[in-house]
C-alpha positions in Angstrom: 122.2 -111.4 223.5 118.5 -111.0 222.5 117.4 -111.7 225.9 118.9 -108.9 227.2 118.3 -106.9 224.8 114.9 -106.7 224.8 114.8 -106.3 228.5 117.2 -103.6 228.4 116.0 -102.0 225.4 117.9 -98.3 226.4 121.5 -100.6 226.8 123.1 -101.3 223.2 125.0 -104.7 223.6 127.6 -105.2 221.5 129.0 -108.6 222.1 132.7 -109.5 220.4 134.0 -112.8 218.8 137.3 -114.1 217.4 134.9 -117.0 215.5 134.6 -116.7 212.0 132.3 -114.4 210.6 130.0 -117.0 209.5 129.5 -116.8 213.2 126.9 -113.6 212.5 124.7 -115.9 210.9 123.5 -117.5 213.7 123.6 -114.1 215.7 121.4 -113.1 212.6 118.6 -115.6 212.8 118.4 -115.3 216.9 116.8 -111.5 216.4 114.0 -110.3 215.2 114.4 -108.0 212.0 114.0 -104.9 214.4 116.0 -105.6 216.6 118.8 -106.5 214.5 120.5 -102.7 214.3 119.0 -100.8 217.0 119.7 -102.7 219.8 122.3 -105.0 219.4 125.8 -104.0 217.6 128.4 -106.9 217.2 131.8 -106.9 216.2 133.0 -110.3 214.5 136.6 -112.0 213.1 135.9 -112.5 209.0 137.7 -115.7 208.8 136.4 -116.5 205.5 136.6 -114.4 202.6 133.0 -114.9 201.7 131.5 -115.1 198.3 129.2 -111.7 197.8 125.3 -111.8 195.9 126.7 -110.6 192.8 129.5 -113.4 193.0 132.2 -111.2 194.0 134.1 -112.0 196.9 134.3 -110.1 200.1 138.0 -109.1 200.9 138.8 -108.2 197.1 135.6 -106.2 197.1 136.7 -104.2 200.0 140.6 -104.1 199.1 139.4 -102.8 195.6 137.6 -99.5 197.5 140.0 -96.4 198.4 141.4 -96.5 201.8 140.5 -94.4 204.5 143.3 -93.5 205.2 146.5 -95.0 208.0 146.6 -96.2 211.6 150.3 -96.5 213.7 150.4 -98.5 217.0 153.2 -100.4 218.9 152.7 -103.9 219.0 153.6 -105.1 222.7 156.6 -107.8 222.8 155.4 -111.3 222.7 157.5 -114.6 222.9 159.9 -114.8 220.6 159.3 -111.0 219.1 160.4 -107.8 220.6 158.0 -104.5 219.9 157.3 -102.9 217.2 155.8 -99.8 215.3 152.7 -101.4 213.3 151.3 -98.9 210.7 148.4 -100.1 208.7 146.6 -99.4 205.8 142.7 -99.2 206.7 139.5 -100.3 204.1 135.9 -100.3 205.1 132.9 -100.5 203.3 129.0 -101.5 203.5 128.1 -104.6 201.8 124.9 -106.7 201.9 125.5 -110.5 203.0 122.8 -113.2 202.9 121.4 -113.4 206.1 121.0 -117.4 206.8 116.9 -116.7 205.8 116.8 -115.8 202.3 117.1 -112.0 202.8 120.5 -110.1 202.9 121.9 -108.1 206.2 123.6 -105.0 205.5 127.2 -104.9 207.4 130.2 -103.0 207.4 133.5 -105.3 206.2 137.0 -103.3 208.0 139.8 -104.5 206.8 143.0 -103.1 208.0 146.7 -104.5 206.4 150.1 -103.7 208.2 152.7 -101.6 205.2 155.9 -101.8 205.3 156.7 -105.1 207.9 159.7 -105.9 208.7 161.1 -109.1 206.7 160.8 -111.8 209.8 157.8 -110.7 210.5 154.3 -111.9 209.6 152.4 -108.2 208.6 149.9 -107.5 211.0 145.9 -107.8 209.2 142.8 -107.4 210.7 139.8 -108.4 209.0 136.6 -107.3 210.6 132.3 -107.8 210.2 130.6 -105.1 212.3 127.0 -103.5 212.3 128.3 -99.9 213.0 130.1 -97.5 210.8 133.6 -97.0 210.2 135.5 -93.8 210.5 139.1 -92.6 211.0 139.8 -89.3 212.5 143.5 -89.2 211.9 145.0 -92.0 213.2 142.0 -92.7 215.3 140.1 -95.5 214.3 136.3 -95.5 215.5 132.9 -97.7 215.1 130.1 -95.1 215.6 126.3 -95.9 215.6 
């Protein structure tokens, strides 16, 4: 990613990963501290629920917040499961994780949890570690610069 983005320093990459979010670590220490926001946004998986600087832990830290409010989508049939209405409750906020060299790196933790599942099935939780801002506009979910 850095590569490209210094020589296409007009583009904004935003590259995508269902690793963990440890993952942004390593996507951390490969850019250069101004580069790290203006030219490169990232949207990762949290996979672990991360202890915070002040010994907090991430996902109870961002559960704890108010919600922003409700999403509603149909979930496609997959094997074994016929589609559904998925409605979730959505949680975002800006927290400071260490940044794998001693400083911290200021990220946006979106976590959104399905309501109201039906009993066989699993509910529907997305748990996300992104540079760019969270909003909902209704029940329109969007990552803005």
């Amino acid at each position: 990613v850095r590569p490209l983005a210094i020589i296409s320093p007009v583009s904004k990459m935003v590259p995508t990963t269902l690793f963990g979010g440890h993952h942004f670590l390593s996507l951390s220490r490969y850019l250069p501290d101004g580069l790290r926001m203006t030219l490169t946004d990232w949207l990762i998986r949290s996979q672990h629920n991360r202890f915070l600087p002040d010994d907090g832990k991430l996902w109870t830290t961002i559960l704890a917040g108010a919600t922003l409010g409700g999403i509603e989508f149909e979930m496609p049939a997959r094997q074994g499961q016929a589609a559904r209405q998925v409605q979730q409750q959505v949680f975002a906020s800006k927290i400071n994780l260490p940044d794998g060299k001693g400083g911290l790196l200021s990220v946006t933790c979106l976590i959104a949890q399905e309501i109201n599942a039906p009993a066989n099935c699993k509910p529907v939780e997305w748990r996300l570690l992104t540079n760019r801002r969270v909003v909902l506009n209704g029940m329109r979910l969007a990552l803005l610069a």
